[in-house]
Structure formats: C-alpha cells, structure tokens
N, C-alpha and C positions, 0 to 999 in steps of 0.2 A: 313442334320443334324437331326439327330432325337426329338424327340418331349418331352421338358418334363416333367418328372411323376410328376403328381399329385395325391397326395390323401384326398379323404374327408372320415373323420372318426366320425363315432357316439359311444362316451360314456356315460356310464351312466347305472343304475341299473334298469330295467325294472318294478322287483317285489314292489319296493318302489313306485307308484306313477309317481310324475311329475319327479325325477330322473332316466327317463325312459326317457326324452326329445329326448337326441341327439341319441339312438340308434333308435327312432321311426324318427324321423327325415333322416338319413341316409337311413332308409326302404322306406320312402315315397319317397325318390328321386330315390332310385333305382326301386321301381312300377311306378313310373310315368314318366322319363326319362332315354331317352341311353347314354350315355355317350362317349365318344371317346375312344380307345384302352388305350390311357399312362392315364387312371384316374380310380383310383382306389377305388370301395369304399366297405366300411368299417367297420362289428359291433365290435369296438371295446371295447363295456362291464363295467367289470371292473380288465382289464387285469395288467393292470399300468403296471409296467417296462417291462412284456412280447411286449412293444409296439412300444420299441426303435429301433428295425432296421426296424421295417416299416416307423418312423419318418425317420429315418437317409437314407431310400432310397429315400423320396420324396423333388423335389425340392421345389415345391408347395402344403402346407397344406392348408386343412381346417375342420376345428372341431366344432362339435354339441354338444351341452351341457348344463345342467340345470344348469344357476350359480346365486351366490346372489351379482347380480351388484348392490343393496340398490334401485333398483326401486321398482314399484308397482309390484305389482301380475300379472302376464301373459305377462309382458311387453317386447318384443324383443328387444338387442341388440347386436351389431357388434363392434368386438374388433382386432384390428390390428397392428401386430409387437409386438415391445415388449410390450405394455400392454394385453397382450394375458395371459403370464405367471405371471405377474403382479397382474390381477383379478382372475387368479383361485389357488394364494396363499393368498393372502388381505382377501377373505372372504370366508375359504373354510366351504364348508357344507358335503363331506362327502371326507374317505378314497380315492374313486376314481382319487378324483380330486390332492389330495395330491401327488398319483403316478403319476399320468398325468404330474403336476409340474416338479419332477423326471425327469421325460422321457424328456420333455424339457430339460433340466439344462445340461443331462447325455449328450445328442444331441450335444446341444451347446460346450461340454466342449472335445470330441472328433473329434469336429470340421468338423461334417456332421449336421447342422443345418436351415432346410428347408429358403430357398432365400425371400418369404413368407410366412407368416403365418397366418388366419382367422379366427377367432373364432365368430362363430353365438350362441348366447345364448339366454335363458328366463330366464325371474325370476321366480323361481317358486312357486305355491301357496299350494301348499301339499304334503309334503315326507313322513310323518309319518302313511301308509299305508302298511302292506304288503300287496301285491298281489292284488294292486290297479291298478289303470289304470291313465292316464294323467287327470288332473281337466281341463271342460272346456276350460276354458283360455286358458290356454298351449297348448292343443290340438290346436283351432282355430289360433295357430303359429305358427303350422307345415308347412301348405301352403307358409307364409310370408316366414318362414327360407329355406323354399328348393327354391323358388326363390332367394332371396339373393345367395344361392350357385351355381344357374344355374349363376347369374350376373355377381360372379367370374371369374368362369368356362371359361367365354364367353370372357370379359378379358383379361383371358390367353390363349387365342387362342386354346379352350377347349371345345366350345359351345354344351350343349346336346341337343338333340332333344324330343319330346312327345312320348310317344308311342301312336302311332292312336291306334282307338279303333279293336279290334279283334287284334292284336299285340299280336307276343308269349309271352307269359307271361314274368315278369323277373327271373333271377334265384334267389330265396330266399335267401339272408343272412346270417340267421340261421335259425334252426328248425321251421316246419309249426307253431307248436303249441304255438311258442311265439310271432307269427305274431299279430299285434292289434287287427285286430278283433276277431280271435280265443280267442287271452289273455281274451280279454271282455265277452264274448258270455259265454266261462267256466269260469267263477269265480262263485264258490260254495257261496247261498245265508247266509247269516248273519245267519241260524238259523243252516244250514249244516256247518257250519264253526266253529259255536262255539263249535259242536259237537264233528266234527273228523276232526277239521284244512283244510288247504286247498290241497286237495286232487291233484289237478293240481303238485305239487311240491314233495309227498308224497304218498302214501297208505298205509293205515291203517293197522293192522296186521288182520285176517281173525277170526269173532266173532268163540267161541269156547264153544259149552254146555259143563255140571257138569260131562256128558257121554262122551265127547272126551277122 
C-alpha cells in the first residue's frame, strides 16, 4: 500500500512582518529536516484559492500561520480538525487567511477534504510593517512550531530526519533573496527607505541631469 501524502504548507505574507510566520516556518523545516518521499512541503504565500488541488491531494495537512487566537503576543498554538477553519475565519487579520478559509470550504464541499488537518499558529505581535522581518517573539517560535510538525509528521508514520551537519543543502522553496536571512541583511536602512522606498521589491528609475 503506498504511503500517504502529506503536506505541510506555509502561508502568509512575508513583506508584512510577523505575517511572514508560516512561510518562514515551512523554510525552517525544510533547512533543517528531510522529510520522507509522500510529504510535501510548501510556500504557499498568498496564493488562496490557487491552493485547492494541492489541499484536495493531501490526505494529511498541515498549516503554518500567523493567526489571532486572542492570546498574547508571540504565543504558539495548535489547532486541530475542524477548529482549524473555524480560527482562521472567527478572527481573521488579513485577505490571506480569508482565501485559505475558501480553499478549505471548496475541499470539503467537493468532497476531497484532507482525513487530517493541523494547524500550528502564533499570535502575532507586528503586521503593520512593510518589508519587515518577524518580531522577536515570533521568530523564537519558529523552532517550537517545526517541532510540533516533526511530532505530527512522526505520528503519521512520516518521521523526518536532521540534516547532519555538512548535509547538501536543501533545495530552497522559493527565491534565495526572500530566504530570512537575505530578507534581513537587505533591508534598506530608515533613512535610504524614506528616500527611494524599498529597493529590495523595486528600483528607482535612473537619476536624469537638466542635460539628458
């Protein structure tokens, strides 16, 4: 019998801050754990509805994501079944999440709707950022939350492994330049920003003398 698919997917908007949670989250499990062939993981963004046949092929989800469960700031929790879709309609905080809802609903109602479902969250304590980086808190959740999803993983007869050290790298996600550390390193300082915005996303148009 073959083995099966799982997928763990990280959404969320990067340029905002701490709704950058579950795609950095889904990054860090994929640098720091292998995974087994049937698990699939996932930056899923802010794609919303473009997400529904990767739901509808997994029997096994699991989803990262910055939601506002009414706890504290930085606070991690784990939501399961149907209160999965439940929390990321009750309190949403951004468009993302409203499609993500969607994609559930759309699932269920075509009747390919994953056997499980998990959703690992933070509260989060800063969106109102662009081309911010995770605060703190959040950040130091990322570790807690990719355990939790090795826990899963393991579970479902899914368990991934460390990459020892010297281990080929993994294959990136998405683009180097939106990897965490990159993001941070280039973020144009408060004074270059108020200037000519953030060049990371954009370039300026090319200064032009009286004599052009």
């Amino acid at each position: 019998m073959a083995p099966e698919s799982i997928v763990v997917l990280g959404i969320g908007n990067v340029l905002w801050a701490d709704e950058g949670f579950g795609v950095r989250a889904v990054e860090a499990l994929n640098a720091g754990w292998v995974c087994p062939p049937q698990v699939e993981l996932v930056d899923g963004g802010t794609q919303g509805l473009a997400l529904l046949p990767l739901v509808e092929s997994a029997q096994r989800l699991i989803v990262f994501d910055a939601v506002d469960f009414g706890l504290a700031p930085g606070a991690l929790d784990v939501r399961v079944g149907d209160a999965v879709p439940t929390c990321l309609t009750a309190r949403r905080m951004s468009l993302h999440q409203m499609g993500f809802a969607d994609v559930l609903a759309c699932a269920q109602l075509k009747g390919h709707y994953p056997r499980e479902i998990v959703l690992i969250g933070v509260q989060p304590v800063e969106l109102d950022d662009y081309g911010g980086s995770l605060r703190p808190p959040v950040k130091a959740q990322l570790a807690p939350a990719v355990q939790q999803a090795c826990c899963w993983l393991a579970r479902w007869g899914a368990e991934p492994r460390a990459r020892a050290d010297g281990a080929t790298a993994a294959e990136p996600l998405h683009a180097a330049s939106l990897a965490l550390a990159s993001y941070e390193d280039q973020r144009p300082s408060p004074q270059s920003a108020n200037r000519y915005g953030d060049t990371r996303f954009w370039q300026p148009a090319p200064h032009r003398s009286e004599n052009d």
